[in-house]
N, C-alpha and C positions, 0 to 999 in steps of 0.2 A: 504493500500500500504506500510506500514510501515514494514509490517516482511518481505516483498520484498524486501526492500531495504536491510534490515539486513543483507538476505540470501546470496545478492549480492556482502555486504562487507565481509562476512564470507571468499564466495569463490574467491573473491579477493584476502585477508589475507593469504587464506591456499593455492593458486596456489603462491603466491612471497615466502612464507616460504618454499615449495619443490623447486621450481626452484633457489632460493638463493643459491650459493657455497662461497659466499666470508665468512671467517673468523670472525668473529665476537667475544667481548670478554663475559664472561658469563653473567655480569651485563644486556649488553645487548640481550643477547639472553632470560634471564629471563622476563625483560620488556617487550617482544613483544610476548611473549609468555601469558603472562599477560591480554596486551589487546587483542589479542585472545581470550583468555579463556574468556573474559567479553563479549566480541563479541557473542561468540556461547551462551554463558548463557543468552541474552538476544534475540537472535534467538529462542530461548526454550521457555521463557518466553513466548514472544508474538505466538508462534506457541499453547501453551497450553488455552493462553486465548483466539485464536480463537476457540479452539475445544471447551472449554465451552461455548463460544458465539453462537458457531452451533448449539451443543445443547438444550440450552435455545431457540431458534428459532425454532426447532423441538419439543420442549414440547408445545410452545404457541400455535405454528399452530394445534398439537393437538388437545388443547382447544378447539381453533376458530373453527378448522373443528368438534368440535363435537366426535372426535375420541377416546372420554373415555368410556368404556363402563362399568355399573356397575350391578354387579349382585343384585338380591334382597336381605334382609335381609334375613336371619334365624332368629327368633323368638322364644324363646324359650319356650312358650305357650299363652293359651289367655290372662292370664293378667298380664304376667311378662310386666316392661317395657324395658328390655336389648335384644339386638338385637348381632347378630355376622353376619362378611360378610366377602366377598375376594373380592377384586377390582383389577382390572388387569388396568396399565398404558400403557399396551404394550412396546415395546422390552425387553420384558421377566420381567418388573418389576412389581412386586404386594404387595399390601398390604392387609395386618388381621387387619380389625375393631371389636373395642366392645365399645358398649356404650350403650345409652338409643338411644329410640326412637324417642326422639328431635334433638340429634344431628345426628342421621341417614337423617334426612331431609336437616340439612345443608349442611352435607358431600357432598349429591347427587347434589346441585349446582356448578357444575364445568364450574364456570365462572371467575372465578380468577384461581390463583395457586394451588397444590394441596394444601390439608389440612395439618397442618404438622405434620413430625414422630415422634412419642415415646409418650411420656402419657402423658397425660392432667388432673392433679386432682384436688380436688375439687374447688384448687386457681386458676385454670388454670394455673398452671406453666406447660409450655413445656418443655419436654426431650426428651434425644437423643432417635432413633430408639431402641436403646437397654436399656430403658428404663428398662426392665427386671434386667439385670443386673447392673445397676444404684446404686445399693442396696448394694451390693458388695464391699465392700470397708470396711477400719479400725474403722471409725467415726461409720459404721453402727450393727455391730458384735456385739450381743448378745453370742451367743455360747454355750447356754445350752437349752433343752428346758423344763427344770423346771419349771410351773407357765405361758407356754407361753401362754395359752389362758385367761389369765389374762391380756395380755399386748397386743393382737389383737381383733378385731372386730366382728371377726367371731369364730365358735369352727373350730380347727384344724382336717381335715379327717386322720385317721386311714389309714397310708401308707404301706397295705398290700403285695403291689408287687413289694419294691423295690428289688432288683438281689442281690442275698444273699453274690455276694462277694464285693458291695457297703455297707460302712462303715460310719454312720453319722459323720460331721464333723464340723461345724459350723452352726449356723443360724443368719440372719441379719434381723433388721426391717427397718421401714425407717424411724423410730423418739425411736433410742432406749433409748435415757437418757432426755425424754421426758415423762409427766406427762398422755398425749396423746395418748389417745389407735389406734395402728397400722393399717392402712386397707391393708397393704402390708409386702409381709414375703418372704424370702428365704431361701428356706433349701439345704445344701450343703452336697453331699456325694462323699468319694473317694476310691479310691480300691489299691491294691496293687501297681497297676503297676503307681499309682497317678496321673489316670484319674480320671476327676470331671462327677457328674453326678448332675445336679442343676434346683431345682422344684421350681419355684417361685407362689408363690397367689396374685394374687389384689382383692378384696372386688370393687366390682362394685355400685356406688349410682348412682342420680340421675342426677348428673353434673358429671359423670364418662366419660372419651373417653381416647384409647389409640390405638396405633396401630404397628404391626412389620413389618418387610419385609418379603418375601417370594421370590421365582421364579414361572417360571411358568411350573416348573417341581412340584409345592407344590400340594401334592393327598390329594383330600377331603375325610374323613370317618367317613360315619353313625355310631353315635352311639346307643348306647340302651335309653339314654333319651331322643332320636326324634332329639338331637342338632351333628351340624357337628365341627368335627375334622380334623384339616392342620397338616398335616404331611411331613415336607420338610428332607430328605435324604442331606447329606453332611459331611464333616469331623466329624461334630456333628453330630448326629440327633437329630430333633427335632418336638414336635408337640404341638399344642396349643389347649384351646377347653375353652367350658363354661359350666360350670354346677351350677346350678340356678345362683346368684348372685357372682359367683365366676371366675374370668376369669384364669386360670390351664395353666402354660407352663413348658414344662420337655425341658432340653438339656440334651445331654450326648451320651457318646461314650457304646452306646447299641442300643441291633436291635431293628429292626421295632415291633416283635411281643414282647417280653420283655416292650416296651412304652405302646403299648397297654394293655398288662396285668396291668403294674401300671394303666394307665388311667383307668380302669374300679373297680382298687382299691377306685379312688374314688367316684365312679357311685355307690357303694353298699352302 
């Protein structure tokens, strides 16, 4: 009942302030102008934190009702342990899982909250949704890739399809001035007009889980090594995919068939 009242004193405040004609001097016209202003800023306030409160009641009941539905894993053979999936929360929200196949079984207990966004490695430290780009920043800049499969986990794939007028530009690790060999890379390319086009790798083990958002505009596509690829359309485009222990995410302002030809740059 409390932003009710607010709303009330709001429009209290704003019918005496139009119907007022007397004179007033500016000190005080500023003053009540003042508490106005604090009036309606706290009308907002509480009008905001019920729409998160509604919210949050409409995700739980979800829950309760059972209303999450999750697709099966993708597997990416008999005896890999890494799984990839898309979960739909419904009103159009979805997430890209990767992990192993232990934490694909907790996932699917959706009896608490969801699971949370961005990556989880091997400390279990959580990160944000863009988790991806996390990486990105001044602390994490390498910038050459002289030696770089000396300083990652995995050997780097041979990036045969990237769009000939994307120009390499940086690369980041995530423990560059670290003794500790990288499971995570970012390589960054830019083109004339200084759009970025940004391929990040995570190296997947066995305590590995991470996850992005999507919509539910995100189109699945078969690739050649039997695993599915999210490919979501938007200012960027973007698509994600796994190829053996490698979980492969391209952003960038390039088409649909352009992503794909990289992507299967590095399927050979």
């Amino acid at each position: 009942m409390r932003n009710e009242k607010f709303e009330e004193w709001f429009d209290v405040a704003f019918e005496r302030a139009v119907s007022s004609t007397s004179i007033t001097s500016e000190d005080s016209k500023k003053a009540s102008w003042n508490q106005l202003q604090s009036r309606i800023q706290e009308v907002q306030r509480v009008r905001k934190r019920r729409r998160h409160m509604q919210m949050a009641s409409v995700v739980a009941a979800s829950f309760i009702a059972g209303a999450i539905f999750f697709s099966p894993p993708t597997v990416t053979n008999a005896i890999s342990p890494f799984y990839q999936k898309i979960v739909s929360w419904g009103d159009g929200v979805v997430n890209i899982f990767f992990g192993t196949r232990d934490l694909d079984i907790d996932i699917n207990k959706a009896k608490t909250s969801p699971p949370p966004l961005g990556f989880l490695d091997n400390n279990n430290e959580t990160m944000s949704d863009i988790g991806f780009e996390s990486l990105i920043n001044e602390e994490n800049i390498v910038g050459s890739l002289d030696n770089i499969n000396n300083k990652i986990s995995f050997t780097l794939p041979t990036l045969s399809g990237i769009p000939l007028e994307y120009q390499f530009k940086d690369l980041y690790l995530s423990e560059p001035d670290s003794d500790r060999i990288s499971n995570r890379i970012s390589l960054v390319y830019t083109n004339s007009y200084k759009q970025f086009l940004t391929i990040t790798i995570i190296k997947l083990t066995t305590t590995t889980n991470f996850s992005s958002m999507g919509t539910d505009q995100t189109e699945t596509i078969l690739l050649k090594n039997g695993n599915e690829a999210y490919y979501t359309a938007g200012a960027t485009n973007e698509i994600i995919f796994l190829n053996n222990n490698l979980s492969i995410r391209i952003l960038g302002i390039i088409s649909k068939e352009e992503m794909l030809k990289l992507v299967e740059s590095f399927l050979n």
